[in-house]
Residue, then its C-alpha position, 0 to 999 in steps of 0.5 A: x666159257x673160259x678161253x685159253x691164252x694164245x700161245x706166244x711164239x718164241x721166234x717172235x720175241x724181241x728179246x736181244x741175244x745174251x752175250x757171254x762175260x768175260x771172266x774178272x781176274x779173281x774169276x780166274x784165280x779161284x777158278x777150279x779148273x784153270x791148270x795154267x794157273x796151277x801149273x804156273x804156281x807149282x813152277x814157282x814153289x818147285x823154284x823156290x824149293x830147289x834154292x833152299x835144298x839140294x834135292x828138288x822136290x817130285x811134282x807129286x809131293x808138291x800137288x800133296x800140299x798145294x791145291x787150288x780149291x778154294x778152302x771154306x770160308x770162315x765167318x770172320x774172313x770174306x775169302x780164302x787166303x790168296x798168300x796161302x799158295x807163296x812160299x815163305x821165302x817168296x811172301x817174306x820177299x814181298x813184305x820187306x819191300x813194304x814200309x818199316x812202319x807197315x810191319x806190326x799191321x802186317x804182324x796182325x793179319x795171321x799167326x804166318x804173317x807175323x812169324x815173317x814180318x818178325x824176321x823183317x824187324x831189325x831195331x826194338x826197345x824192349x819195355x818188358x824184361x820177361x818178354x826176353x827172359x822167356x825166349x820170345x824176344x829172340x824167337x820173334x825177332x830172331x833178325x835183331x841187330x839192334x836193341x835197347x834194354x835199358x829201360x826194361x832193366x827198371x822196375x817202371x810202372x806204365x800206369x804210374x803218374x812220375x815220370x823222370x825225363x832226362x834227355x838220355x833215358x825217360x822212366x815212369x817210376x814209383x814213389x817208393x823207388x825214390x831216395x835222396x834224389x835217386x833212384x834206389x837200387x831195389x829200382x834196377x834188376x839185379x846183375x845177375x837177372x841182366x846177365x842171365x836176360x843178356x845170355x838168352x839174348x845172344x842165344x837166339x841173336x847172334x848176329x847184334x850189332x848196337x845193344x844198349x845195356x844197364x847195371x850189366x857185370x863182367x859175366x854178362x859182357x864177357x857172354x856179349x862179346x863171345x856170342x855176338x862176334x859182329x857187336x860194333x856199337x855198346x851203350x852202358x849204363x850203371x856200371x862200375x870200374x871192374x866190369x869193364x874185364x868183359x868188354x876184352x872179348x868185344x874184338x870188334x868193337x868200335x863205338x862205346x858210349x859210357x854213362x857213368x852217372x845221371x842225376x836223379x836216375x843214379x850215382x855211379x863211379x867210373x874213375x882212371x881205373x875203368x878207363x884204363x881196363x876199358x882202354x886196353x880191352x878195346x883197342x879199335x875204338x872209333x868214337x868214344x863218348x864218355x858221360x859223367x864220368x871221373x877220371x884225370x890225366x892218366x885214364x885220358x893218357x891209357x885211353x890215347x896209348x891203347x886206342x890209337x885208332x880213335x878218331x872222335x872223343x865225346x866228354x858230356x858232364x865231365x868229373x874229370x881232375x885237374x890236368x887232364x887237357x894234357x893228356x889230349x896229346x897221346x890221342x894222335x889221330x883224334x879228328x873230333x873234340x866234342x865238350x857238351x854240359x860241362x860245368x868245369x872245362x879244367x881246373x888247373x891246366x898247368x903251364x902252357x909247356x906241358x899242355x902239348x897239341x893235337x896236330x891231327x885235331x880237325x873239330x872242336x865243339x862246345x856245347x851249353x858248356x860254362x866258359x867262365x874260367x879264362x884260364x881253362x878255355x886258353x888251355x883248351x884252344x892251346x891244345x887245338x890250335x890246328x882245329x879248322x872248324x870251331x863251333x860255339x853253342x849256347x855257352x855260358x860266360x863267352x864274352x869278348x875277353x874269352x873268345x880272344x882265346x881262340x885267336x890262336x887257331x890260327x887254320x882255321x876255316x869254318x866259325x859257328x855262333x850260336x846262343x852267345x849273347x855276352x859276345x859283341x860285334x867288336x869282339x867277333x871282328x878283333x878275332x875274325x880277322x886274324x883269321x887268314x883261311x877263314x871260308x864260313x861264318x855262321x852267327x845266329x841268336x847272337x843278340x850282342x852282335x848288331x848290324x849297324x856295328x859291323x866295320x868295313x873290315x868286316x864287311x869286306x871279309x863277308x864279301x869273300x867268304x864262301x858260305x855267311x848265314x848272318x842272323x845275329x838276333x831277331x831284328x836282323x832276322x826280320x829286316x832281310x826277310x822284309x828286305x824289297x818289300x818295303x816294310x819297316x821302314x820310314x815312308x814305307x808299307x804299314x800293316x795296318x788297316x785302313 
């Protein structure tokens, strides 16, 4: 006969008593029944409502739209959406302490996200013109102080295999935009497509600080400077002389960059006429550099008249007629001279009497510029004979008999060498020391100049100086690099192997 099994007792099991979890903290966020929770979150909306409007909103009309259930979860998400419950103006705080770089992952995580994260953007270069012309830009980047339209006013292919790279401005271009060496006009949007592009800009972003424009007219800048009020800093490309009438409506500006022309991109002509209209309609101008354009005595002269606040004065690949160093005079409160890529210093100075100074110049640069003509370098150091600073950079034709032009800088104090190899040791020195408040040296890649030729004169002058970097040439460089090591010399180190 079957038997039954004996029943077990309960009392006497073994089993060890179960003891109750402590709730994890997404527990406790998603819990239904948390009120503390609630409560906190309803505190915090009702805060953040009550600094956007006058009237706070009821507790009633807050517990309408914000609940705690957890919302059903999609087959794409793991969860709800936790940031559902922040205020916008709470979760756009959150984002901007994020990394800038973070803003276009962050942009992918929902349709809100990126609405917000596109408030935080404050700098853009557009590649796309219709994306501006459709009133997208501005909606999704209404915090916009600084855009760059200049690559997105030419017809660029992405997928085209020519790229034109000048240092300015890198394009990809079709073949059939290229004649002659430039690039032809139906490659640039039409003036009134840039002016009709800048207007819905400024509709949506009022409040611009740089913009970078190209083949722009007068409609277009004269809307620039009525809307954007705040507009401090304008880079413009391809424009003609008269365009420069809207640029009267532009009160505060105060950095203008000008490109008149680029070889190989395009030809344009910015002569005494332009920067007369530019020197009146911009009468608190900072910084001004001008790049390939023309011009002679008299657009330098209106410049230095009406701008009389310009403190630095940029000329990259001047056109500029003879004559023009003169008029470097009328700027009174020019600190800075910078001359970068410029095949030509002047021409033709004229006499030394008429050249003039400026006596509140403080720095003169000389960048990759040609230096062969002696008698347009000793007008240029004439004119800044009150510089304190001088700096020489991979200049063509600076050889012993030029740099003895710049003795007459009788003040100054700091001397930067950079990429000049036709300048010799004995020629630094002869200059050097008629340099009486002479404070740093700088000589690098300057392989003419040897160590073994320095002059106990000299070397009693490195002594004082507050501030010497002395790598004339690699060899010299090397040798203090090795210096205690007891390498490269007789008797010394080899690194060879045994």
């Amino acid at each position: 006969m079957p038997t039954s099994p004996p029943e077990e007792n309960p009392k006497s099991s073994s089993a060890p008593p179960v003891r109750k979890r402590r709730l994890s903290l997404s527990e406790i966020w998603y819990n239904k029944d948390s009120q503390a929770l609630k409560q906190l979150v309803l505190q915090m909306r009702a805060q953040s409502s009550v600094s956007n409007s006058t009237t706070p909103p009821s507790e009633s009309e807050l517990s309408e739209t914000l609940t705690l259930d957890d919302p059903e979860p999609t087959r794409f998400g793991s969860g709800p959406d936790c940031t559902a419950l922040l205020s916008d103006k709470l979760l756009l705080n959150v984002l901007s302490k994020v990394e800038e770089k973070q803003h276009v992952s962050n942009s992918l995580v929902c349709k809100r996200w990126c609405k917000l994260s596109g408030k935080l953007v404050r700098s853009i270069k557009l590649l796309d013109w219709e994306f501006l012309e459709s009133g997208r830009l501005s909606y999704r980047f209404p915090g916009l102080i600084d855009i760059d339209l200049s690559r997105a006013c030419v017809e660029s292919r992405r997928n085209s295999g020519i790229v034109m790279s000048h240092r300015l401005v890198s394009l990809h271009l079709g073949s059939g935009f290229i004649d002659g060496g430039f690039v032809r006009k139906e490659g640039f949007l039409r003036k009134d497509v840039v002016d009709g592009g800048v207007k819905v800009l400024v509709e949506g972003c009022v409040n611009l600080r740089r913009i970078v424009l190209m083949n722009a007219s007068e409609e277009g800048l004269s809307c620039l400077g009525e809307k954007c009020e705040t507009l401090q800093e304008l880079e413009l490309y391809f424009v003609d002389d008269f365009a420069f009438k809207g640029l009267f409506g532009c009160r505060n500006l105060q950095i203008l960059k000008l490109v008149g022309c680029i070889d190989g991109l395009y030809n344009s002509m910015v002569s005494d006429i332009g920067l007369t209209i530019l020197a009146q309609g911009c009468k608190r101008l900072l910084k001004l550099e001008l790049v390939g354009c023309e011009g002679s005595y008299d657009g330098i002269k209106a410049i230095g008249q009406c701008c009389q606040m310009l403190e630095e004065l940029i000329l990259c690949d001047h056109r500029m007629d003879g004559g023009w160093l003169s008029a470097l005079s009328y700027c009174r409160n020019l600190k800075t001279l910078k001359l970068q890529c410029c095949k030509v210093l002047d021409p033709s100075p004229g006499p030394d009497e008429y050249l003039g100074s400026c006596s509140t110049l403080e720095e003169l640069h000389l960048q990759q510029c040609q230096l062969r003509d002696k008698q347009g370098v000793r007008a240029l150091f004439l004119v800044c004979r009150t510089v304190r600073e001088l700096v020489l950079g991979d200049c063509w034709g600076l050889d012993n008999t030029i740099f003895a032009a710049a003795s007459v800088c009788r003040s100054l104090r700091l001397l930067s060498l950079e990429g000049c190899s036709l300048l010799t040791t004995e020629g630094l020195d002869s200059v050097v020391q008629s340099w009486k408040e002479l404070e740093r040296l700088k000589v690098v890649a300057c392989n003419n100049i040897k160590d073994s030729e320095i002059t106990p004169e000299l070397a009693t002058l490195f002594s004082v100086l507050k501030e010497l970097k002395w790598r004339p040439d690699s060899r010299s460089f090397l040798s203090s690099g090795l210096e205690g090591t007891g390498i490269g010399q007789k008797g010394g180190r080899s690194l060879r192997r045994k």
